[in-house]
C-alpha positions in Angstrom: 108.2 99.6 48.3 111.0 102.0 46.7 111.3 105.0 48.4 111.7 108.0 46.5 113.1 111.6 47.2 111.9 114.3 46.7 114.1 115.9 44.1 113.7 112.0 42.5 109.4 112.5 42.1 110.0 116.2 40.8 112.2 115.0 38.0 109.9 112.0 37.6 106.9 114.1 37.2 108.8 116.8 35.0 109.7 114.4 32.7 106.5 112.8 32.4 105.1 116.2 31.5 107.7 116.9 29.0 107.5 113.5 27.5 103.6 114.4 27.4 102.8 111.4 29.7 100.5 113.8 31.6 98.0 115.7 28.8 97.9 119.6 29.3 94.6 120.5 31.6 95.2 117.2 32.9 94.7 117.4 37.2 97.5 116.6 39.3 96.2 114.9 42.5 98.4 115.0 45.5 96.8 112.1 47.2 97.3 110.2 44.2 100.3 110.8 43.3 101.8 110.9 47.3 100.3 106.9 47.3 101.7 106.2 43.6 105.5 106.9 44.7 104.8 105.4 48.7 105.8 109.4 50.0 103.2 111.8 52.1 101.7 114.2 50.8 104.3 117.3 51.9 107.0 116.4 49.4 104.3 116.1 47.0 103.4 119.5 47.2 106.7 120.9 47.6 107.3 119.4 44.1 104.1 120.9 42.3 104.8 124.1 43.7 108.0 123.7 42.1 106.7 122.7 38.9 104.6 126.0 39.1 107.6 127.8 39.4 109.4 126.0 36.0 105.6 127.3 34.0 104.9 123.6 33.6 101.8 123.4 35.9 99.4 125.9 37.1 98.0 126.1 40.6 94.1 127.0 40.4 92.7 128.2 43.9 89.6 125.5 45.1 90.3 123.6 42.4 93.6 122.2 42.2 96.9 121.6 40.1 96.6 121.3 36.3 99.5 120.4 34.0 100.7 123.3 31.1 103.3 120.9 29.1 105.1 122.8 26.7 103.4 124.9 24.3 104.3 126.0 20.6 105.5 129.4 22.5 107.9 127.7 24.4 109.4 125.4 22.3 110.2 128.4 19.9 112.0 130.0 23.5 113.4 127.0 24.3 115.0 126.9 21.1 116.3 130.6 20.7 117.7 129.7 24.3 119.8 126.9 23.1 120.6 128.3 19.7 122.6 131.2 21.3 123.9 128.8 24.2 125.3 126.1 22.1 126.6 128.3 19.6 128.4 130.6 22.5 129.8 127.3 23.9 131.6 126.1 20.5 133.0 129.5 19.9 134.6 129.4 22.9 135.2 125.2 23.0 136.6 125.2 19.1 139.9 127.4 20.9 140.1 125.1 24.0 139.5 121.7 23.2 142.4 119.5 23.8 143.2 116.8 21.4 141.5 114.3 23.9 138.5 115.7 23.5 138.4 116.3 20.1 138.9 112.3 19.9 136.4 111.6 22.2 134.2 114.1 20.1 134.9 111.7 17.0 134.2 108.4 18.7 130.9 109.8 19.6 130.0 110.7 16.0 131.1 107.8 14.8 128.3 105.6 17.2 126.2 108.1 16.2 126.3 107.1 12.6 126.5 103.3 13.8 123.2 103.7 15.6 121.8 106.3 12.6 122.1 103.4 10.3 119.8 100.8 12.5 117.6 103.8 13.3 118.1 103.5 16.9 116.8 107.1 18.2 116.9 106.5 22.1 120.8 105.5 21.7 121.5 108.4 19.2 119.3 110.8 21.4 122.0 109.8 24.5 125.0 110.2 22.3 123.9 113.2 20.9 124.0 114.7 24.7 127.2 113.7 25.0 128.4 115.2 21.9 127.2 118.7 23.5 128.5 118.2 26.3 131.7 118.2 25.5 131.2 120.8 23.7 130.2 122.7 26.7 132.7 121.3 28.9 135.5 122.4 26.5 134.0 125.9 26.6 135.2 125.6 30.0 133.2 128.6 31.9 131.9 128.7 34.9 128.6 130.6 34.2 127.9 128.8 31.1 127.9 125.7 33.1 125.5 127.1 36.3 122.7 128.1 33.2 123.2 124.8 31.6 123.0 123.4 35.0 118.8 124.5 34.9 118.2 124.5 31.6 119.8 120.9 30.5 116.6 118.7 31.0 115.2 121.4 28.5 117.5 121.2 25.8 117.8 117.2 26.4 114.0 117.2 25.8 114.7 119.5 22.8 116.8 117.0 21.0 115.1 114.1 21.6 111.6 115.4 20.6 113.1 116.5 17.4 115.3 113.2 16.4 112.2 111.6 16.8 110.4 113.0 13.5 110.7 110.9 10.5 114.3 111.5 8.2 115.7 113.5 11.2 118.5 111.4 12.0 120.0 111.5 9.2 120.2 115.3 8.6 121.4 115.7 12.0 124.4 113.0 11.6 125.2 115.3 8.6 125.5 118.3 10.8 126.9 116.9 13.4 129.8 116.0 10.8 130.4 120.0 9.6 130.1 121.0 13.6 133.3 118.5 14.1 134.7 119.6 11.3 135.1 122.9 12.3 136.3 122.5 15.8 138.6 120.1 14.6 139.8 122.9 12.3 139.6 125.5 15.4 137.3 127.6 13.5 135.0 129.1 16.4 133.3 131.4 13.9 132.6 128.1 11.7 131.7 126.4 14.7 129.4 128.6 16.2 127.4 128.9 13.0 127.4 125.4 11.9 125.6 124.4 15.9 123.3 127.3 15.0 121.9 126.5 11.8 121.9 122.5 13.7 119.6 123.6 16.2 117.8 126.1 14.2 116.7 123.0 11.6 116.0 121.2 14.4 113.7 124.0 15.9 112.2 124.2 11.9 111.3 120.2 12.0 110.0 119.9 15.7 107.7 122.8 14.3 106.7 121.2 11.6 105.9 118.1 12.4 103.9 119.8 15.7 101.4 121.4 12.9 
């Protein structure tokens, strides 16, 4: 039997959540779920309690753990979160990007637009992290990265949900385009408002399609 950690079943179970694997209301068991990843039952409930903490699952006294998900409420925080993140990070990035980067920034798109094309979303989801993160690694600040460091499953989940809804893909390729363009042109102004009104029209289509 694999043996799992514990910080291996919370991510496990947090992205099952966010994936919407587990329904909200839906009862977390700890017996079950201690036999389903061959652990006892301690770890188990170490890792709900943390779950509690992150407002994805709520702890009812006598009757157990029930799953929250994300809500409409926090998809619109999550995403006024990451608008002011990501466009913080290419101000600062579009001034401190070295030439490598800004080439490995362009290889990136350009998969990106290979995979747009065969409408591969899984492979364009991953290279779209990677895009942002070199964003954010150019921005090159140590606080930045410690926030990012508890917020990234969030804005991973973000982008994928989003790039998921039908004619996506090819409006974010198109805006991925202008966000390059403006750091290659070391416009941090430009840059930080081309990322903004990105994850703002992303925010406007997840919503949309969630109606």
């Amino acid at each position: 039997m694999e043996y799992f950690t514990r910080n291996q079943i919370y991510e496990k179970i947090r992205q099952d959540i966010l994936d919407g694997k587990y329904i909200r209301g839906q009862s977390l068991v700890e017996m079950k779920l201690a036999k389903e990843f061959g652990v006892s039952r301690t770890p188990i409930r170490e890792v709900l309690r943390q779950l509690e903490l992150d407002g994805l699952v709520e702890s009812i006294p006598n009757r157990g753990v029930f799953v929250l998900g994300i809500t409409n409420e926090d998809i619109k925080q999550i995403y006024a979160i990451r608008q002011r993140i990501e466009g913080l990070a290419a101000l600062w990035a579009a001034d401190r990007m070295t030439s490598e980067d800004l080439k490995e920034l362009e290889n990136i798109y350009n998969l990106m637009e290979f995979y747009t094309q065969r409408q591969d979303v899984d492979q364009v989801a991953k290279l779209n992290t990677q895009f942002h993160e070199i964003i954010f690694k150019s921005a090159n600040c140590k606080y930045l990265k410690n926030i990012l460091s508890n917020f990234q499953v969030y804005l991973q989940w973000a982008r994928y949900a989003s790039l998921k809804v039908h004619g996506r893909l090819q409006a974010a390729l198109a805006e991925h385009k202008d966000i390059l363009e403006a750091l290659k042109q070391k416009d941090g102004v430009l840059a930080e408002k081309r990322i903004m009104e990105h994850v703002d029209n992303s925010r406007k289509n997840l919503e949309k399609d969630s109606r």
